[in-house]
C-alpha positions as CSV (number, residue, x, y, z in Angstrom):
1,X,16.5,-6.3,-21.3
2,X,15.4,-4.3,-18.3
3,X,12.0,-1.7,-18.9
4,X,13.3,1.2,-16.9
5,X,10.2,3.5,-15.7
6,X,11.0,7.2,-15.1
7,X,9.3,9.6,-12.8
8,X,9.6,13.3,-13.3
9,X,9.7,15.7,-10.1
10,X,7.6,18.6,-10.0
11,X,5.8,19.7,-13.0
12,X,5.7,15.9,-13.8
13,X,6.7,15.7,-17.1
14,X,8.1,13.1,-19.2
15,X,10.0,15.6,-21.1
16,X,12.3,16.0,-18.5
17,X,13.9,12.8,-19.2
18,X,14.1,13.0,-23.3
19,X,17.6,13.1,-23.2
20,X,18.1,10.2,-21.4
21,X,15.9,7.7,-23.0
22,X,17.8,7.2,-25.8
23,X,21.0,6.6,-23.8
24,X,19.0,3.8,-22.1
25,X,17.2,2.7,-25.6
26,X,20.9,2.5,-27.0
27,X,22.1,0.4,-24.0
28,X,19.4,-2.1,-25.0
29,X,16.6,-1.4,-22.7
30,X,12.6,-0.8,-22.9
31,X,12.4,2.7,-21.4
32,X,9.0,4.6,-19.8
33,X,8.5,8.6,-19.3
34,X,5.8,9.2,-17.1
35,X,3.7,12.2,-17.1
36,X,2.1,12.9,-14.3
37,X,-1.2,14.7,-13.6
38,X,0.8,17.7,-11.9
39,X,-1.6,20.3,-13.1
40,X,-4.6,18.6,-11.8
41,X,-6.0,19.9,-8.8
42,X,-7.6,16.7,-8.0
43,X,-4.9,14.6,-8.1
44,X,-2.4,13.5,-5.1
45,X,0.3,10.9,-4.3
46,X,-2.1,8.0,-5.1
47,X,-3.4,9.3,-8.3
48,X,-0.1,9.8,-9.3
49,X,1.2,6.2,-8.7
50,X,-1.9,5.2,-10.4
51,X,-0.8,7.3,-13.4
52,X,3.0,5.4,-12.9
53,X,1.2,2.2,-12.5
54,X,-1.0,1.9,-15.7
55,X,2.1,3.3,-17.8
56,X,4.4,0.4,-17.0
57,X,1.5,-1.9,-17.6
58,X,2.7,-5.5,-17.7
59,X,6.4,-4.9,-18.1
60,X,9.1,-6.9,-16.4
61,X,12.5,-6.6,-14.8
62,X,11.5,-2.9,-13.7
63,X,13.9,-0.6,-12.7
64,X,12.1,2.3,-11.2
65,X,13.8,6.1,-11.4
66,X,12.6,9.1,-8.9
67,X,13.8,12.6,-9.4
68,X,13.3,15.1,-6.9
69,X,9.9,15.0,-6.1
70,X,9.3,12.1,-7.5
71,X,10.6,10.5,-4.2
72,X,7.4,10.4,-2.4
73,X,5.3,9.2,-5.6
74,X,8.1,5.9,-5.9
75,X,7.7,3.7,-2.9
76,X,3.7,3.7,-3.1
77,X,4.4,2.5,-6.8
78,X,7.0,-0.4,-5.5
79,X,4.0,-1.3,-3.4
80,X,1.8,-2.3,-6.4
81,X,4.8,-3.4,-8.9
82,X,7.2,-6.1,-8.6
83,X,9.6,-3.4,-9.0
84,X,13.6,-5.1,-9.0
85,X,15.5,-2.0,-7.9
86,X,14.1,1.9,-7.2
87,X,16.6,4.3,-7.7
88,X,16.2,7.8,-5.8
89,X,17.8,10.3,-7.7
90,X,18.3,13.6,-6.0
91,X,15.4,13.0,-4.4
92,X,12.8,13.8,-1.3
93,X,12.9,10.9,1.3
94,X,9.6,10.8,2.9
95,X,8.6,9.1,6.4
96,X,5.7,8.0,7.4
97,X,2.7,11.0,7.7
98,X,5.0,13.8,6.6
99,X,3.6,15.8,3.8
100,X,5.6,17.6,1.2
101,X,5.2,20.6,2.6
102,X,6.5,19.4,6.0
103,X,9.1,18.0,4.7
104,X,11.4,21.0,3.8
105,X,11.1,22.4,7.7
106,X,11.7,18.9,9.1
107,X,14.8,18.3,6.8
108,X,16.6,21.9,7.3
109,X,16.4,22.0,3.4
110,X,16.2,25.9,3.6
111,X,19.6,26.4,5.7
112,X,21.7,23.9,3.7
113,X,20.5,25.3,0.6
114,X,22.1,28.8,2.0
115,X,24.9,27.6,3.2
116,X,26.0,25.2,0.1
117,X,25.7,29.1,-1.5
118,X,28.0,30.7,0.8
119,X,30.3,27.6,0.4
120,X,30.4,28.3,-3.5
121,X,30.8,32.1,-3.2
122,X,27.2,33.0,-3.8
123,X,24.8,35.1,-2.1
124,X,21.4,33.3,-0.2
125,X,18.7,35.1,-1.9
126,X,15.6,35.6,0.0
127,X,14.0,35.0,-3.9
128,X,14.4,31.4,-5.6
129,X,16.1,31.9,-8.5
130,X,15.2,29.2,-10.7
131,X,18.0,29.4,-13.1
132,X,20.7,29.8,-10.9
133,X,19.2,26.3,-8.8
134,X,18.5,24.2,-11.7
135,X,20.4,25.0,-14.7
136,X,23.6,26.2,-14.2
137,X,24.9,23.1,-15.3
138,X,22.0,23.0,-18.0
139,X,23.6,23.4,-21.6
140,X,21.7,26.7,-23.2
141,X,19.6,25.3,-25.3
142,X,18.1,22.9,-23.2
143,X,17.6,25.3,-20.4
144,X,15.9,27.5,-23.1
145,X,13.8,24.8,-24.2
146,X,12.7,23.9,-20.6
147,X,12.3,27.7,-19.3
148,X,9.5,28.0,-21.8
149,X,7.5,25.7,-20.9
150,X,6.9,26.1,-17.2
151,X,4.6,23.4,-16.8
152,X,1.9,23.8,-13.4
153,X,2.1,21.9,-10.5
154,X,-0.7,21.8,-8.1
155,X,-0.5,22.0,-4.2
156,X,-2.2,19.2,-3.9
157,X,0.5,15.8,-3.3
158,X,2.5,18.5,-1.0
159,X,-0.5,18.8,1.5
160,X,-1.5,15.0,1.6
161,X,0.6,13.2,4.4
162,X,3.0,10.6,2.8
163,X,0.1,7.1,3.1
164,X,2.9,4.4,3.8
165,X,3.5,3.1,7.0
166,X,7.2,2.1,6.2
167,X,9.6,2.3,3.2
168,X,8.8,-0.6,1.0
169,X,11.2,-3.7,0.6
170,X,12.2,-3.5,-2.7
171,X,15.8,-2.7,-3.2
172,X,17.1,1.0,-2.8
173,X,20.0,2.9,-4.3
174,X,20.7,6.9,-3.9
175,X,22.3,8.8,-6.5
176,X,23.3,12.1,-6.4
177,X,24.6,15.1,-7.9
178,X,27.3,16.6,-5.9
179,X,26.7,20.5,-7.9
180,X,23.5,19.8,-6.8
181,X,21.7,23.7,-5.1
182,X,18.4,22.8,-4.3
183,X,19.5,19.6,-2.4
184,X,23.0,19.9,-1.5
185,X,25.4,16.6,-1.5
186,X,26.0,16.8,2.7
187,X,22.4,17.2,3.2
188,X,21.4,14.5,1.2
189,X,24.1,12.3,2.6
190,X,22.4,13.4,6.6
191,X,18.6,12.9,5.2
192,X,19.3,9.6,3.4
193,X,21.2,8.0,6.3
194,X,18.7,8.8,8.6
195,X,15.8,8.1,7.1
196,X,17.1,4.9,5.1
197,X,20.1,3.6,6.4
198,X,22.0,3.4,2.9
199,X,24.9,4.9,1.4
200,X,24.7,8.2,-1.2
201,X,26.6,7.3,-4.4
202,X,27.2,10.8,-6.1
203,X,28.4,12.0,-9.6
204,X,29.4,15.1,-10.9
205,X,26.2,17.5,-11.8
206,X,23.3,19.3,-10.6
207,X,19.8,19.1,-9.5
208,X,18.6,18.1,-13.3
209,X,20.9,15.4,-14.2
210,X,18.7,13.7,-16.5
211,X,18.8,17.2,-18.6
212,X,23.0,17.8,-17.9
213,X,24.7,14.5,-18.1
214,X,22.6,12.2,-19.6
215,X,24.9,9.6,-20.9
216,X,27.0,9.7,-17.5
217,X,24.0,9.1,-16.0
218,X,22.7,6.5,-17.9
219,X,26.1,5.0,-17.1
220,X,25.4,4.8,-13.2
221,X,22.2,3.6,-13.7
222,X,23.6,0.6,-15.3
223,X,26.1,0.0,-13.1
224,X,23.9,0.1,-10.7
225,X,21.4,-2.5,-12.4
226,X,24.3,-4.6,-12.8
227,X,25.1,-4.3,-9.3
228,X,22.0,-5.5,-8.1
229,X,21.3,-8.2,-10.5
């Protein structure tokens, strides 16, 4: 039995990954949804580890699951943890010193997001339009669910400059949703080779994956586990 450990992007909530915990429960597994302190003003990167850190407590064989955002808070957690494999999942690859913030510029995030739109027959809207990003794969009710909640998310880890001096050692996979608007599949394929050298494994599916195809992605989570075992 493996105890994965699941880190929300931003807004840091646990909910976020409801329906896939019991996919993973079902598959056998010890599963942990982190909340993070996102509405805290006072809290960065390292509090947010800290918060990833005391969840998983003693628990073994860890597989470690970033979303989004959630990239940055990850590798300072494999750090700490004997963590057996971190999977990124649609997620912000940091270097060393970059903040948050920095980070869309210095990736192009902006321009492949506008051009993945023209690509699909949409228009680049000067205005982020939530829905159309994140849950157009989203089944209703679960969009509705998650649309009222809006949860805060502080300023705070985007300013802080990313405190690791290299990406950690612990085993790395990248999975990604191909439908994905916010991070489109090309980009992430550029941003992942360059900054860690590894293959992007994709799957159908957007930029919430954990929301639109939770048993598929349960699926390549264990495949990947096996994989790596």
């Amino acid at each position: 039995m493996a105890t994965y450990a699941l880190i929300p992007g931003a807004g840091g909530q646990a909910w976020y990954w409801h329906r896939l915990v019991p996919e993973l429960r079902a598959r056998g597994h010890d599963v942990v949804a982190v909340d993070l302190p996102a509405g805290d003003e006072s809290a960065g990167l390292r509090e947010y580890a800290d918060t990833v850190v005391k969840a998983v407590g003693d628990r073994t064989e860890l597989i470690l699951v970033a979303q989004s955002m959630g990239g940055f808070t990850a590798p300072l957690v494999c750090e700490r943890l004997p963590v057996d494999l971190l999977v990124m999942l649609n997620a912000m690859v940091p270097v060393p010193g970059e903040s948050g913030a920095a980070w869309w510029e210095n990736t192009g995030q902006a321009q492949a997001m506008a051009d993945q739109a023209l690509r699909e027959g949409r228009t680049p809207s000067a205005e982020f339009d939530v829905e159309e990003c994140f849950f157009h794969d989203v089944p209703p009710d679960v969009k509705a669910e998650a649309l009222s909640q809006e949860p805060p998310q502080s300023s705070t880890p985007f300013a802080e400059a990313w405190p690791l001096s290299r990406w950690p050692d612990t085993p790395t996979v990248f999975l990604q949703g191909r439908d994905d608007r916010l991070f489109p599949l090309d980009f992430q394929r550029r941003v992942v080779r360059e900054r860690l050298g590894i293959p992007v494994d994709d799957m159908p599916g957007g930029h919430l994956l954990a929301l639109s195809r939770p048993e598929e992605l349960a699926e390549r989570l264990e495949a990947h586990r096996t994989r790596s075992q």
